[in-house]
C-alpha positions as CSV (number, residue, x, y, z in Angstrom):
1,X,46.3,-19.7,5.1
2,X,48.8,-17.9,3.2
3,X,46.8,-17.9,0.1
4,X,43.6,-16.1,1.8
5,X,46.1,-13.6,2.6
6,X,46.9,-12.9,-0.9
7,X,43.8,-13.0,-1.8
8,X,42.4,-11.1,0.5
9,X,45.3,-8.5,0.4
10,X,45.0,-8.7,-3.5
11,X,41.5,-7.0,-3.4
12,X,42.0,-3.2,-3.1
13,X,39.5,-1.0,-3.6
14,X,39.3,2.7,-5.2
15,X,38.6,5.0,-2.6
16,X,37.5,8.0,-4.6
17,X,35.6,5.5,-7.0
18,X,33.7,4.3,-4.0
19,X,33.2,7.8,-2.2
20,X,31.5,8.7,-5.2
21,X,29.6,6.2,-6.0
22,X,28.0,6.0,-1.8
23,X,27.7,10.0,-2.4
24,X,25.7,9.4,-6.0
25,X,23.5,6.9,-4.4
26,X,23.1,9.3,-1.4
27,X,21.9,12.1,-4.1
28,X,19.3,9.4,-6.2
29,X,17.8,7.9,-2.7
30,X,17.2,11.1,-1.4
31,X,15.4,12.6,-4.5
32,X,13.4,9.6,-4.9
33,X,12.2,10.1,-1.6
34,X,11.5,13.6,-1.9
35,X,9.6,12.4,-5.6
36,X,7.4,10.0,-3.5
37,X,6.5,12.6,-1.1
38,X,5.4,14.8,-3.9
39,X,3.4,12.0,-6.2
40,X,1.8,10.7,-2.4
41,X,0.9,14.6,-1.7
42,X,-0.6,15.4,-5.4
43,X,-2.8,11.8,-4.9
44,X,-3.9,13.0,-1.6
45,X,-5.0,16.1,-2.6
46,X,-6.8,14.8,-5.6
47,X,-8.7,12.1,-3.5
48,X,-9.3,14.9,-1.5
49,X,-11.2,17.1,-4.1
50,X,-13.1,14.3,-5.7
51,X,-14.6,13.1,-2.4
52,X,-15.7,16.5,-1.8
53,X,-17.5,16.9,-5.2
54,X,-19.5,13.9,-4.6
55,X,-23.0,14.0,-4.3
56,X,-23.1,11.2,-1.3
57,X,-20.5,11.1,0.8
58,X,-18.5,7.7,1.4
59,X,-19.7,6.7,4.8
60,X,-23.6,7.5,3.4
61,X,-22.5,4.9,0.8
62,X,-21.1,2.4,3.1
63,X,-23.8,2.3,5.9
64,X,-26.6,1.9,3.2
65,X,-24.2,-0.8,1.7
66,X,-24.9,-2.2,4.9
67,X,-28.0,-1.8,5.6
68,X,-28.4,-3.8,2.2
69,X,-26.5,-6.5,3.4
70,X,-28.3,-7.2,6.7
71,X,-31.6,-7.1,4.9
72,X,-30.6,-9.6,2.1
73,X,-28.6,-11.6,5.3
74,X,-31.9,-11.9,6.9
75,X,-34.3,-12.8,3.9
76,X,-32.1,-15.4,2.8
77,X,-31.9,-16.7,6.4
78,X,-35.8,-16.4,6.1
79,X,-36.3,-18.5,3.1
80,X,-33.6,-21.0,4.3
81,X,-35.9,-21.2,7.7
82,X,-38.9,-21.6,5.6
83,X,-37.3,-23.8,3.2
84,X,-36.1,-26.5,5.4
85,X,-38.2,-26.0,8.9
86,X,-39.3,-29.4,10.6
87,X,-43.0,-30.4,11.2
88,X,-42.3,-30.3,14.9
């Protein structure tokens, strides 16, 4: 056990080296943060403008997606009714 001592006791660390370095890290996180915030706001915003300018609005778009869907669900049902229906 003597050995881990040393060893242990042998590793010293620079405490201004470190303070500087947690402080510098401190710093980058926080402006990287704040530069998210920004980029995330300026996408937003731009989303924003270019689903006003549209001529139909999203939801117009996705309820006639829809509606397209259910009608080509149910003629493909059809023709699969059609296609295989039994004599009986």
């Amino acid at each position: 056990m003597a050995t881990n001592d040393r060893v242990i006791s042998g590793f010293q660390v620079n405490r201004p080296l470190l303070t500087g370095g947690v402080a510098l890290t401190a710093i980058g996180t926080l402006l990287s943060a704040t530069g998210t915030v920004v980029v995330c706001a300026a996408l937003i915003a731009a989303g924003r403008s270019w689903v006003r300018g549209l001529d139909t609005p999203p939801t117009a778009l996705a309820q006639r997606a829809l509606r397209e869907a259910k009608v080509a669900s149910n003629a493909g049902w059809e023709a699969w009714r059609t296609e295989h229906s039994s004599p009986n």
